[in-house]
MDAnalysis code that builds the backbone (N, CA, C; Angstrom):
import MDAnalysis as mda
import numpy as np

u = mda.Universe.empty(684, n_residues=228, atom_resindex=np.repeat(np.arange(228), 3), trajectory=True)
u.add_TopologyAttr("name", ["N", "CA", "C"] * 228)
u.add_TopologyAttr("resid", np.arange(1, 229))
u.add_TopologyAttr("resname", ["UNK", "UNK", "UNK", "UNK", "UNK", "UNK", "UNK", "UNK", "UNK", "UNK", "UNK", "UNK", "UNK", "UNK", "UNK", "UNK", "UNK", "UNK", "UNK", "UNK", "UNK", "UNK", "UNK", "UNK", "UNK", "UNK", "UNK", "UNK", "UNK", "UNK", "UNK", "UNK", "UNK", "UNK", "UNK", "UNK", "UNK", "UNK", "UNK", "UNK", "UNK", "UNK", "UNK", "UNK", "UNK", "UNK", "UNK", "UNK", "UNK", "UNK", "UNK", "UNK", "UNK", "UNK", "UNK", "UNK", "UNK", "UNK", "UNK", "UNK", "UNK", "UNK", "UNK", "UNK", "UNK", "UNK", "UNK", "UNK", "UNK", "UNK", "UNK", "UNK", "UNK", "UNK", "UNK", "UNK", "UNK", "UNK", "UNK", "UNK", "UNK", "UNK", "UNK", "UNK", "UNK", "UNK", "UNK", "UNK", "UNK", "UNK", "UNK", "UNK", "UNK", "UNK", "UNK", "UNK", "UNK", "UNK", "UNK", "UNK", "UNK", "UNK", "UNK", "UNK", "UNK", "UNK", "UNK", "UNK", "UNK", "UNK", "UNK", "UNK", "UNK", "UNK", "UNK", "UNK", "UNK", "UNK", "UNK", "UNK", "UNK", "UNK", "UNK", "UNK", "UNK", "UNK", "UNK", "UNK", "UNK", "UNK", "UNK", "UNK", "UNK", "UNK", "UNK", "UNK", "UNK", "UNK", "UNK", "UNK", "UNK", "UNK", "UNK", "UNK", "UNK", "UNK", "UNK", "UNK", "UNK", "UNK", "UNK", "UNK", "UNK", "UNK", "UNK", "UNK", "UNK", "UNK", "UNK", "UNK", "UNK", "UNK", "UNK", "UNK", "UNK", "UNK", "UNK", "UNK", "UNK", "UNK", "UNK", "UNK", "UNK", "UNK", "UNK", "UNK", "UNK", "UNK", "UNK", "UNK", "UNK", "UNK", "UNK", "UNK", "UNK", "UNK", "UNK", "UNK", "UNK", "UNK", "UNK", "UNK", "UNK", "UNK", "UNK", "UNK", "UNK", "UNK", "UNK", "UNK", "UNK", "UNK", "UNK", "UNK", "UNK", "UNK", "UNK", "UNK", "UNK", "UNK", "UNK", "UNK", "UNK", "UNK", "UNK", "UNK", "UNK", "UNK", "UNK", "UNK", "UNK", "UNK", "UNK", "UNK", "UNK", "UNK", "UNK", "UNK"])
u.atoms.positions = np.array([
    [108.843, 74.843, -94.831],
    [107.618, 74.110, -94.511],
    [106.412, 74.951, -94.901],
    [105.465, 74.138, -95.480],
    [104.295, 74.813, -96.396],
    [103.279, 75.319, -94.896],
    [102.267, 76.369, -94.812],
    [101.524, 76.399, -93.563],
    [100.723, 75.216, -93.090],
    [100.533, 74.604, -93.922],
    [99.757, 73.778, -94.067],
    [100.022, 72.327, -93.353],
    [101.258, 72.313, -93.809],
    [101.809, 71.162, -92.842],
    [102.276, 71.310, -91.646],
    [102.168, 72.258, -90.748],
    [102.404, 72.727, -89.586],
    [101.311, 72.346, -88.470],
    [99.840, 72.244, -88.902],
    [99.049, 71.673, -88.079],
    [99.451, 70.205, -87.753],
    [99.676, 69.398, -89.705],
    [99.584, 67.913, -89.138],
    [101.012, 67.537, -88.459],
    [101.797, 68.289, -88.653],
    [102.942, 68.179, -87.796],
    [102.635, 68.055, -86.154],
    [102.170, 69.134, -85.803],
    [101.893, 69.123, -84.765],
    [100.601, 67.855, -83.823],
    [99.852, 67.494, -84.652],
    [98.476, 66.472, -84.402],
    [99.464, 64.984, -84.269],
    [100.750, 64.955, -85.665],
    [101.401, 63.684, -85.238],
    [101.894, 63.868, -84.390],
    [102.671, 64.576, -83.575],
    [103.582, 64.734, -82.523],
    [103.011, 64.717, -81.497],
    [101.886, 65.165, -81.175],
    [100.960, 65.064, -80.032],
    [100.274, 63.988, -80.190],
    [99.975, 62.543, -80.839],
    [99.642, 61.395, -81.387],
    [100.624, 60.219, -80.793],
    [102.482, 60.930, -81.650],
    [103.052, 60.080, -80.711],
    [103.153, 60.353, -79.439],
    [103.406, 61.297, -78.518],
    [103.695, 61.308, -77.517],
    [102.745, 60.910, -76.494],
    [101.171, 60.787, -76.757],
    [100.009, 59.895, -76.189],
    [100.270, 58.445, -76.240],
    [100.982, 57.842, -77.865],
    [101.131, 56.686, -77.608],
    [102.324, 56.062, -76.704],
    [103.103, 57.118, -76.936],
    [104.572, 56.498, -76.081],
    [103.916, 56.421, -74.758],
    [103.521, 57.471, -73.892],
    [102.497, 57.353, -72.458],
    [101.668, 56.046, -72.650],
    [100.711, 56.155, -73.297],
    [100.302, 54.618, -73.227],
    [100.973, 53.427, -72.917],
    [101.937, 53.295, -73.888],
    [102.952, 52.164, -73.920],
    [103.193, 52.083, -72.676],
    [104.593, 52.983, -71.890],
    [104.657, 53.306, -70.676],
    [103.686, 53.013, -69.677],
    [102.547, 52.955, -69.526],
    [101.737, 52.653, -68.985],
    [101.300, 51.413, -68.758],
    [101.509, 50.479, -69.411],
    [100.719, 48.804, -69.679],
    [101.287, 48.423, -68.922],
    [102.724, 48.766, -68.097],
    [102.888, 47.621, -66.861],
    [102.072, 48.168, -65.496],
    [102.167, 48.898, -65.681],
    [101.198, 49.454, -64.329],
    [99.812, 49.163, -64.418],
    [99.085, 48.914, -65.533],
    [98.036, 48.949, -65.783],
    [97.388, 47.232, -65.495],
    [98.143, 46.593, -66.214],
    [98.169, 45.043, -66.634],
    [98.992, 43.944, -65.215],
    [99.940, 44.789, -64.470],
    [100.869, 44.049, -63.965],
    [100.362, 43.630, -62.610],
    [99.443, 43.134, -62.320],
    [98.950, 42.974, -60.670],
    [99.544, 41.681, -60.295],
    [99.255, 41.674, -58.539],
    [99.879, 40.307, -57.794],
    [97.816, 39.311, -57.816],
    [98.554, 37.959, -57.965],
    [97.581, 37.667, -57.624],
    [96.817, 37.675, -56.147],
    [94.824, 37.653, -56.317],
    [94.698, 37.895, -54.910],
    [94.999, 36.470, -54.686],
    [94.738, 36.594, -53.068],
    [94.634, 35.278, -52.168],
    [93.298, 34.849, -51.428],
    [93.294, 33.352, -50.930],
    [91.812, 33.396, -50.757],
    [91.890, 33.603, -48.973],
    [91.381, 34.361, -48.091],
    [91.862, 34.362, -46.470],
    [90.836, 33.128, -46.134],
    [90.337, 32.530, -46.193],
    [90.036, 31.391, -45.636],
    [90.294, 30.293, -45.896],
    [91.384, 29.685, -46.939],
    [92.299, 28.940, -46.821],
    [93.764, 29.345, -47.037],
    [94.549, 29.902, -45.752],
    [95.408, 30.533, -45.877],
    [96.823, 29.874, -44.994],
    [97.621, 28.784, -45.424],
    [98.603, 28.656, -44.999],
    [99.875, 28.679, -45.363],
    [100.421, 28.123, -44.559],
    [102.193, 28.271, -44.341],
    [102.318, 27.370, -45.548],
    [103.264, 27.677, -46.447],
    [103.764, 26.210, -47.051],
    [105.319, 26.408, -47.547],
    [106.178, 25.170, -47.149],
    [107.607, 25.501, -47.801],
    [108.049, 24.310, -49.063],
    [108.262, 24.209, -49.587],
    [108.769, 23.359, -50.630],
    [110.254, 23.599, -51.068],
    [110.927, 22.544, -50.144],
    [112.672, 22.603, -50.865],
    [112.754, 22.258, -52.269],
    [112.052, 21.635, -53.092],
    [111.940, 20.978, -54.101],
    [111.731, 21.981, -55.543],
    [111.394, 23.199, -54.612],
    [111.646, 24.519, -55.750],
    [112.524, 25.197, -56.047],
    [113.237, 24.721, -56.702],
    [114.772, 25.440, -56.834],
    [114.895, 26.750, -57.916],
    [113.974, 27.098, -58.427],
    [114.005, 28.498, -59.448],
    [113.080, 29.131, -59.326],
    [113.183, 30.376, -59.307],
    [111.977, 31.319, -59.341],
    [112.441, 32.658, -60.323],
    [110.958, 32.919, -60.562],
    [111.282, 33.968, -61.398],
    [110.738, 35.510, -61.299],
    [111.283, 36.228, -61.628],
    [111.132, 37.657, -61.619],
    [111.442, 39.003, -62.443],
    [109.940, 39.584, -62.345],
    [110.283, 40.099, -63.762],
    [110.750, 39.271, -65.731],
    [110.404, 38.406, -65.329],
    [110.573, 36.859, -66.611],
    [112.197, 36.679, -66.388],
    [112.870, 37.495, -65.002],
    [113.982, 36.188, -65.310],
    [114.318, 35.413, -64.213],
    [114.912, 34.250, -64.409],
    [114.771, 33.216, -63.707],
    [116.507, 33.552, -62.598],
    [115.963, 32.722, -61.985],
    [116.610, 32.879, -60.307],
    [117.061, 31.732, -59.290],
    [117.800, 31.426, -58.301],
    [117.877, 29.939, -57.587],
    [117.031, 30.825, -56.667],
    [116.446, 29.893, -56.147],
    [115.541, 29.850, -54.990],
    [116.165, 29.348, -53.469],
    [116.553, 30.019, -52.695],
    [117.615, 29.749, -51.434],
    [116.724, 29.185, -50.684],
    [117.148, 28.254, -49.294],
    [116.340, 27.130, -48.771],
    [116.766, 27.895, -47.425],
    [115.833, 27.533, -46.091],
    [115.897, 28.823, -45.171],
    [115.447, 27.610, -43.985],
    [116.036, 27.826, -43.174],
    [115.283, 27.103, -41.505],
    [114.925, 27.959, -41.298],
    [113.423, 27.698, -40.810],
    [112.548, 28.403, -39.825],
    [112.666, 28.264, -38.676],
    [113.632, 27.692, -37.806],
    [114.102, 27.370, -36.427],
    [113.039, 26.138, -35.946],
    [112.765, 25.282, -36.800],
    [111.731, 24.413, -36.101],
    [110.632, 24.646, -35.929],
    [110.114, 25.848, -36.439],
    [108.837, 26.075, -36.269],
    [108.061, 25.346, -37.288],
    [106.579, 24.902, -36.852],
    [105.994, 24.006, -37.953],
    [105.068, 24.836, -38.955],
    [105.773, 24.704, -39.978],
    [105.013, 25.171, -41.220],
    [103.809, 24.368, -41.420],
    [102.976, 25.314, -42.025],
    [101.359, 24.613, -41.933],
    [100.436, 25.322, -40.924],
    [101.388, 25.919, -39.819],
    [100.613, 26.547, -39.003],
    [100.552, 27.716, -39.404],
    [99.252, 28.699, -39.351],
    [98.953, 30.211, -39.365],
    [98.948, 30.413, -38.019],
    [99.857, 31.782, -37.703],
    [99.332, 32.417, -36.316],
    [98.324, 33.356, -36.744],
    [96.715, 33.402, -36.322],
    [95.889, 34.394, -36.765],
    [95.262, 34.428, -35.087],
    [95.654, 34.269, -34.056],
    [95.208, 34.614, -32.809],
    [95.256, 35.885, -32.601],
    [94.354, 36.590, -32.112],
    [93.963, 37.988, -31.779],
    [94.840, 38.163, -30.447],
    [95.890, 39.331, -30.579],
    [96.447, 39.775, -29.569],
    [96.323, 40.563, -29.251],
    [96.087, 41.380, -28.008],
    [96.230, 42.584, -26.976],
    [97.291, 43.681, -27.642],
    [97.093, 44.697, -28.753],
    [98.394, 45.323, -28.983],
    [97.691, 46.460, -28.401],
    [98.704, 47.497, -27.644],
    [98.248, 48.898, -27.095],
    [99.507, 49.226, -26.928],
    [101.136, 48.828, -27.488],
    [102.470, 49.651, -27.199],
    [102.955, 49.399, -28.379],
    [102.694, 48.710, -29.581],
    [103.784, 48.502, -30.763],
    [102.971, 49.508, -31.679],
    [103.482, 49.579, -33.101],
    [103.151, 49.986, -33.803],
    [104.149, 49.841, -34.942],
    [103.962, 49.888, -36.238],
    [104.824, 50.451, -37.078],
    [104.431, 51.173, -38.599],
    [105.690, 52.058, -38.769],
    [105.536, 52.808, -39.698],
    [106.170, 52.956, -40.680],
    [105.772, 53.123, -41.988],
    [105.868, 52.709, -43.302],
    [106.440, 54.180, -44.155],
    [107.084, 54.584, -44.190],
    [107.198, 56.291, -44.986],
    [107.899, 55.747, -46.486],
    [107.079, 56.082, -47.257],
    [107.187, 55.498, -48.884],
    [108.285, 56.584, -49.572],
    [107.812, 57.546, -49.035],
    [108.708, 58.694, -49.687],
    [110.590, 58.734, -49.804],
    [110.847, 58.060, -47.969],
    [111.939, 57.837, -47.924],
    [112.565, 55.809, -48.130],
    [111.585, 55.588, -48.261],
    [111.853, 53.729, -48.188],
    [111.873, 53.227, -47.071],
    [111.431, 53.556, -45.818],
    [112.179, 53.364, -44.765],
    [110.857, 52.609, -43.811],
    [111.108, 51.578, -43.117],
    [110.247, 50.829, -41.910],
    [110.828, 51.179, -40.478],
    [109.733, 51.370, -39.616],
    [110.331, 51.948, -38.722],
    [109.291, 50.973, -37.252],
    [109.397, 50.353, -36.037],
    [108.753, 49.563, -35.405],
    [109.171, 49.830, -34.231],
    [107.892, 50.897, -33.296],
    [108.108, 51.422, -32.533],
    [107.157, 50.197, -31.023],
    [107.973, 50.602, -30.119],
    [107.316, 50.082, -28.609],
    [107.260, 50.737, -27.454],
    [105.832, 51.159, -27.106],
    [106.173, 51.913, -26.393],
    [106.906, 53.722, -26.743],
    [106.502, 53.566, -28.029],
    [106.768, 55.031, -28.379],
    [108.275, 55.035, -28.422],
    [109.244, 54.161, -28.397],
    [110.607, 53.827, -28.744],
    [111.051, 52.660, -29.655],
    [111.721, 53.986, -30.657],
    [111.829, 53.084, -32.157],
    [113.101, 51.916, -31.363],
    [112.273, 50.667, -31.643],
    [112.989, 49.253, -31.905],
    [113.839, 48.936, -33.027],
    [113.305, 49.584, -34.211],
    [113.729, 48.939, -35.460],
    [113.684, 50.090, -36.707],
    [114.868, 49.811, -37.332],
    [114.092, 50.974, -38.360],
    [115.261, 50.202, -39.849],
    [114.656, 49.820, -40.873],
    [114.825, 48.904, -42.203],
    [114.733, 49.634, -43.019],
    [115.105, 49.565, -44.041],
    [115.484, 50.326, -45.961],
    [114.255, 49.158, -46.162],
    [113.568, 49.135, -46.985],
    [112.516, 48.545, -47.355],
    [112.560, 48.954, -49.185],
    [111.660, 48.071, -49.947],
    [110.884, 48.490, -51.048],
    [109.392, 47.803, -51.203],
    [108.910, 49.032, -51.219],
    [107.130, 49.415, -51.570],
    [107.089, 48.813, -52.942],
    [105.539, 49.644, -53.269],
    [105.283, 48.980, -54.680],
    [105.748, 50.071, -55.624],
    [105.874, 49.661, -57.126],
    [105.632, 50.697, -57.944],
    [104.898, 51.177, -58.329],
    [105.036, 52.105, -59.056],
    [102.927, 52.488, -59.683],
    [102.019, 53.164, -58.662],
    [102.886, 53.297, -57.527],
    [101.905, 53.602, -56.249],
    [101.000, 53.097, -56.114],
    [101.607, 51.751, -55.862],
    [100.580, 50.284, -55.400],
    [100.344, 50.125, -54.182],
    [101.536, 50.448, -53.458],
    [101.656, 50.509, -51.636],
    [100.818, 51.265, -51.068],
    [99.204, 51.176, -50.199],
    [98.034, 52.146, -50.620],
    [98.875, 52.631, -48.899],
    [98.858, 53.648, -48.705],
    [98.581, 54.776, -47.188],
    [97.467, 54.472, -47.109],
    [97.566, 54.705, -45.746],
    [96.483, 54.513, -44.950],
    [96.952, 53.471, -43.409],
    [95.970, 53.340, -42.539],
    [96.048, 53.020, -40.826],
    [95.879, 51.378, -41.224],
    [96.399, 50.436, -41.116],
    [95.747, 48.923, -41.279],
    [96.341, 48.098, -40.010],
    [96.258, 47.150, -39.966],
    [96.903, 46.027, -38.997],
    [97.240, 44.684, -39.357],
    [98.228, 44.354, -38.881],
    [98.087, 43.001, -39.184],
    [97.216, 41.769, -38.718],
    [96.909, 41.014, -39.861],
    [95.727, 40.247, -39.436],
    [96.028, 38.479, -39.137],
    [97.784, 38.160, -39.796],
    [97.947, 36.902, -39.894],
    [98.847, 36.670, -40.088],
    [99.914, 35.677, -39.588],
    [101.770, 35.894, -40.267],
    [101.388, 34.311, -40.401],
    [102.338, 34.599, -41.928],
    [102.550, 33.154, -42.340],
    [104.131, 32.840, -42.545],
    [104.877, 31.523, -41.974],
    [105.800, 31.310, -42.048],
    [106.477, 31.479, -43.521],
    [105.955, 31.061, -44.340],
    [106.557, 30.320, -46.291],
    [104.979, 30.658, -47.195],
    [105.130, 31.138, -47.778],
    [104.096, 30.748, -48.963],
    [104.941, 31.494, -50.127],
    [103.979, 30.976, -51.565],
    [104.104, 30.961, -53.307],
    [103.806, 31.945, -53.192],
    [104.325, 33.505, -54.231],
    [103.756, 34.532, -54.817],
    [103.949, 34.739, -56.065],
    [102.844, 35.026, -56.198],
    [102.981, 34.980, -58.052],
    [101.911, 36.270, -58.878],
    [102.424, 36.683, -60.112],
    [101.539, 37.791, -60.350],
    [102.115, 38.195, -61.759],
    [101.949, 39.354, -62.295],
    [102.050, 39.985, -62.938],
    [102.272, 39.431, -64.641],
    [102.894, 40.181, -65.521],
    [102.516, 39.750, -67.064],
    [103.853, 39.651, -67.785],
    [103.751, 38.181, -68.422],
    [104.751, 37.742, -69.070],
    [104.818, 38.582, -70.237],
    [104.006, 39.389, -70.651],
    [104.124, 39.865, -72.386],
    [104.610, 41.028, -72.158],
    [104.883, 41.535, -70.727],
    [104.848, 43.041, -70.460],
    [106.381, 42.763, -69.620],
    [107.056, 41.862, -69.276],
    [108.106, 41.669, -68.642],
    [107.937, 41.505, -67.227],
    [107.006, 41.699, -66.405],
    [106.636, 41.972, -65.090],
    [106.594, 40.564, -64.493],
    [106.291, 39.206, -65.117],
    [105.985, 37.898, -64.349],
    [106.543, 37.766, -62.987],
    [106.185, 37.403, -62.559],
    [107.296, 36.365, -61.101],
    [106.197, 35.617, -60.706],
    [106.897, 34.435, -60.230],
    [106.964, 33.071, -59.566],
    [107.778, 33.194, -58.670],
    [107.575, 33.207, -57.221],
    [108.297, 33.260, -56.142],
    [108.012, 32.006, -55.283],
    [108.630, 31.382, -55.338],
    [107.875, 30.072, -54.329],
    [108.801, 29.829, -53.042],
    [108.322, 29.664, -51.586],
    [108.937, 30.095, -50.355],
    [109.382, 31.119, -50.013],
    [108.291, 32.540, -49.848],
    [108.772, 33.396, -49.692],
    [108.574, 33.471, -48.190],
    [109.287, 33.974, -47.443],
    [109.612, 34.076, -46.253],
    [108.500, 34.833, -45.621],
    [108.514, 34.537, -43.802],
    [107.904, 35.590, -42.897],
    [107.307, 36.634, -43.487],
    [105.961, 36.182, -43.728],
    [105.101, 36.822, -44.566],
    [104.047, 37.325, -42.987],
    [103.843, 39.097, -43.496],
    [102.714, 39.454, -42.234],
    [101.668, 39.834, -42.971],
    [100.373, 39.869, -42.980],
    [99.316, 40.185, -44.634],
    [98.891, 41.377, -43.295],
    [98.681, 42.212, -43.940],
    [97.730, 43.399, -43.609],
    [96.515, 44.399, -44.412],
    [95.881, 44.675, -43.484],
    [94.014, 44.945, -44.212],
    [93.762, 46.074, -43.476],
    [92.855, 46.976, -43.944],
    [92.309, 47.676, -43.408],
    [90.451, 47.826, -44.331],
    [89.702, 48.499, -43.668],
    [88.234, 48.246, -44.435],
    [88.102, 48.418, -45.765],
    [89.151, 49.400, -46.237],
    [89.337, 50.216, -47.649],
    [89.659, 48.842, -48.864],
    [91.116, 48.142, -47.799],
    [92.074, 47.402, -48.391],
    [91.815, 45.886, -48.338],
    [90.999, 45.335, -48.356],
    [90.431, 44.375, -48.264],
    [91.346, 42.900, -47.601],
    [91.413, 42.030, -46.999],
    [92.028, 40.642, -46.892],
    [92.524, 40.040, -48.040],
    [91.714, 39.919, -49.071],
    [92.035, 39.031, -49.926],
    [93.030, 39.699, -51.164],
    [93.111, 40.730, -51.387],
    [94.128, 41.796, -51.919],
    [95.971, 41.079, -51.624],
    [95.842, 40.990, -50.596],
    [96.976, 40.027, -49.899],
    [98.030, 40.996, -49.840],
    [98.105, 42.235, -49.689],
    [98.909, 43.092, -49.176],
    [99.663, 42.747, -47.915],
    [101.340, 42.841, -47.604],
    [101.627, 42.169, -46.696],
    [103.261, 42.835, -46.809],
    [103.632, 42.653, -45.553],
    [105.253, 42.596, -45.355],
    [106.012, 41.312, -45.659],
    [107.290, 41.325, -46.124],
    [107.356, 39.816, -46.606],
    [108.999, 40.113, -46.465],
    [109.908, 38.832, -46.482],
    [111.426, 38.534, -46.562],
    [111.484, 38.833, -48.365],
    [112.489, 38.881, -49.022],
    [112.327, 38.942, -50.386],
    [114.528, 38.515, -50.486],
    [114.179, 37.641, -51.304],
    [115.291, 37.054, -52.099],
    [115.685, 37.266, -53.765],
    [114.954, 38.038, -54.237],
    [114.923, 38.107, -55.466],
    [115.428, 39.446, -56.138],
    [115.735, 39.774, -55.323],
    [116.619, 41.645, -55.235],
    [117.337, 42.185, -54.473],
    [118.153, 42.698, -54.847],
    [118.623, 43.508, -53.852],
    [118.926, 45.132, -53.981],
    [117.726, 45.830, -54.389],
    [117.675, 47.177, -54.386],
    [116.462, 47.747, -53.474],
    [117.428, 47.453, -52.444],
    [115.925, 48.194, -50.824],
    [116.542, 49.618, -50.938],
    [114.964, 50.583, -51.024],
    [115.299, 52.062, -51.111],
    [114.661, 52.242, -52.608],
    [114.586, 50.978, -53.112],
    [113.682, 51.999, -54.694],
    [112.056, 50.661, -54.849],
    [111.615, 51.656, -54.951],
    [110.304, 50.642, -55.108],
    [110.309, 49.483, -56.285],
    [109.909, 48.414, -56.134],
    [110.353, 46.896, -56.755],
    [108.957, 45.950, -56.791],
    [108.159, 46.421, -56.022],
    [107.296, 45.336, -55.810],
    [105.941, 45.900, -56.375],
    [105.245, 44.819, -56.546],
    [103.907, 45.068, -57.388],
    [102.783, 45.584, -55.851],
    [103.449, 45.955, -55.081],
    [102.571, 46.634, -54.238],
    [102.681, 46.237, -52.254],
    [103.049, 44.735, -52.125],
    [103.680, 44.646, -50.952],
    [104.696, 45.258, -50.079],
    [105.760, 45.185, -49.182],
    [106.555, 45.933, -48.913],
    [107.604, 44.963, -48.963],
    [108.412, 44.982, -49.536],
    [109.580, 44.310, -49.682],
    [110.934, 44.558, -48.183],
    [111.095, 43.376, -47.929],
    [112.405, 43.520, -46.624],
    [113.431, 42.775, -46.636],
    [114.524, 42.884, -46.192],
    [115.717, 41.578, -46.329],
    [115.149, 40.834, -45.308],
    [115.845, 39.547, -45.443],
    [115.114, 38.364, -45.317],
    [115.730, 38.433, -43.412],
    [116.640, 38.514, -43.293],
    [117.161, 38.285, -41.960],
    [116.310, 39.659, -41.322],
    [116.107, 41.024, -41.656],
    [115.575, 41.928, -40.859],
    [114.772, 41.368, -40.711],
    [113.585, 41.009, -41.716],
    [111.893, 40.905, -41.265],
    [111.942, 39.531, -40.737],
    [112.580, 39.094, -40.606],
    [112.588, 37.467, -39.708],
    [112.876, 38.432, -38.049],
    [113.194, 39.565, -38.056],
    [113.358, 39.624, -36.679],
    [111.949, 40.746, -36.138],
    [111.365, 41.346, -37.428],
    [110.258, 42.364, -37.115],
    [108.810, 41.139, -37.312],
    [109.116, 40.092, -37.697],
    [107.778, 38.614, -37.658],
    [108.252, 38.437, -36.256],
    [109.004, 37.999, -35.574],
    [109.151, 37.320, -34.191],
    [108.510, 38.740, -33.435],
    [108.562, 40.168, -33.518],
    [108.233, 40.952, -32.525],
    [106.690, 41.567, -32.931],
    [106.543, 41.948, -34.107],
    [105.337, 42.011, -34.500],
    [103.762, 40.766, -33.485],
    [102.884, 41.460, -33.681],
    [101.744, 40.517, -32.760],
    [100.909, 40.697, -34.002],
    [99.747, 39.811, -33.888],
    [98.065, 40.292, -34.809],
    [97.818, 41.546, -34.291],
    [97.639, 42.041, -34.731],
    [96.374, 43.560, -34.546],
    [97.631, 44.353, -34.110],
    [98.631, 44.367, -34.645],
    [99.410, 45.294, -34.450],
    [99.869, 46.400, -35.931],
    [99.237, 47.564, -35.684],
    [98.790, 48.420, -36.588],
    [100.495, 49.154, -37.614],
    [99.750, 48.855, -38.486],
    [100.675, 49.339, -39.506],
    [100.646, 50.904, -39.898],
    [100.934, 51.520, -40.057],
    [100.710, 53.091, -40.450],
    [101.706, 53.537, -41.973],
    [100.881, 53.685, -43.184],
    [101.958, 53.636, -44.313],
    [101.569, 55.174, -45.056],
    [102.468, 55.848, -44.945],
    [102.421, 56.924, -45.647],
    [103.502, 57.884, -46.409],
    [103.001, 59.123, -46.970],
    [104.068, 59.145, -47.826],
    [103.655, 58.581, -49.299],
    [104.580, 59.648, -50.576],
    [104.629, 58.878, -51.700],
    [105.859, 59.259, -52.232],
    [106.453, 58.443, -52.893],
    [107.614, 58.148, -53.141],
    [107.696, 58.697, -54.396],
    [109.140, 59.110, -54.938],
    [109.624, 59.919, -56.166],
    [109.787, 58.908, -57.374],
    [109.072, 59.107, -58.010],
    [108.957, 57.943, -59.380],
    [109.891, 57.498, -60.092],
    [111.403, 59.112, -59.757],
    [112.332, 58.852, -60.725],
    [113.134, 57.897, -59.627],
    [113.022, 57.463, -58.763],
    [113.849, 56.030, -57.692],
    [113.582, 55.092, -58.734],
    [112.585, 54.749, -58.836],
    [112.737, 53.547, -59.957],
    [113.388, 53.213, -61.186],
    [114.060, 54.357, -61.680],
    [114.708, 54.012, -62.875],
    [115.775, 53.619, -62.503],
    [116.170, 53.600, -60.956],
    [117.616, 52.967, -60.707],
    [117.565, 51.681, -61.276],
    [118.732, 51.146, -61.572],
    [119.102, 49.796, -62.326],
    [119.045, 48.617, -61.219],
    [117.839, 47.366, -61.748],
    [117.955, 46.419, -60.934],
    [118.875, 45.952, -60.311],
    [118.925, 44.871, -59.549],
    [119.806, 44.401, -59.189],
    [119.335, 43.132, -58.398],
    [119.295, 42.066, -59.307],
    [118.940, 40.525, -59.158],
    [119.958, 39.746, -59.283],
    [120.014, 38.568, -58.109],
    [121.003, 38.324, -57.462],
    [120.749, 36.481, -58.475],
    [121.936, 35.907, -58.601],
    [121.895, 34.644, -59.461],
    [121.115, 34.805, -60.613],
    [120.509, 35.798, -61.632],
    [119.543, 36.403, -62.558],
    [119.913, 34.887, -64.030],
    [119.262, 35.116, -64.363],
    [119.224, 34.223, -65.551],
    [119.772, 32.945, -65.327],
    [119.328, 32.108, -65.145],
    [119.802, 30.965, -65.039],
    [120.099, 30.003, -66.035],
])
């Protein structure tokens, strides 16, 4: 090799390896959930949606009793909390829902990727029985269409705004709890967080901290009925 070509050797190689990072980068960059509006904010279920999609691939959409409870209704009544609490540790995946300073509950969860799942003190402000989630970029692989997603709790703090729509939620569309999956919510199996929505109150404070090891995510999905 002439001396000469040893610089541009080096300028391409440091050229590609900026662009490969770039590349790498566009789902995190591009891939958000949509917000929501909090003042028209309800329950809604639709049996009539039978596919959803994730990540651009498509999925059956499972149909769920809510025990009779009437969808349409928001519980957003302000409750008295001074013994619950729960806590969020990203690092290990793990939900934990204490009373009275005695853990009740403790769940494998998945956060966001990208370190979307923000830390920090928040509360919950509103549980909704069913609603649509939808977000991210078809050109980048990230899409989903989720329609009836389960026992949904949205949580805010001053930083994290309402309409952001950050929230605990049931999730049907995976089954890898323990590696981060979600564009920033906290992901739960559907039967746990149906039992942490019935004990959970409004204004019962969330605590999420911790950051999680980036290389968890390269574990291999695992989507359940996938391609339809």
């Amino acid at each position: 090799m002439k001396a000469w070509q040893l610089p541009l050797l080096i300028i391409l190689l440091t050229f590609l390896s900026f662009t490969l990072a770039y590349f790498k980068s566009l789902p995190s960059l591009f891939s958000w959930q949509n917000q929501i509006n909090p003042t028209n904010l309800k329950s809604f279920y639709d049996p009539s949606e039978k596919v959803a999609i994730f990540n651009n691939h498509s999925l059956k959409t499972p149909s769920f009793d809510f025990d009779n409870k009437v969808l349409g209704d928001t519980d957003t009544q302000d409750s008295v909390v001074d013994n619950k609490r729960i806590e969020v540790d990203l690092a290990t995946q793990h939900l934990y829902a204490y009373e009275d300073n005695n853990l009740v509950y403790s769940f494998v969860i998945s956060s966001g990727k990208w370190d979307r799942t923000p830390n920090g003190t928040f509360k919950i402000w509103t549980k909704i029985l069913s609603q649509k989630m939808s977000g991210g970029s078809k050109e980048l692989g990230t899409y989903y269409y989720l329609p009836n997603v389960p026992y949904i709790m949205f949580f805010y703090n001053e930083k994290y705004e309402k309409k952001l729509g950050f929230s605990i939620h049931g999730t049907y569309w995976h089954n890898n709890f323990g590696v981060p999956m979600s564009h920033g919510c906290i992901n739960m199996r559907t039967a746990e967080v149906k039992d942490l929505y019935s004990w959970a109150n409004i204004n019962t404070p969330i605590i999420i901290y911790g950051k999680y090891d980036a290389k968890l995510s390269s574990k291999a999905v695992n989507l359940p009925n996938a391609d339809l």
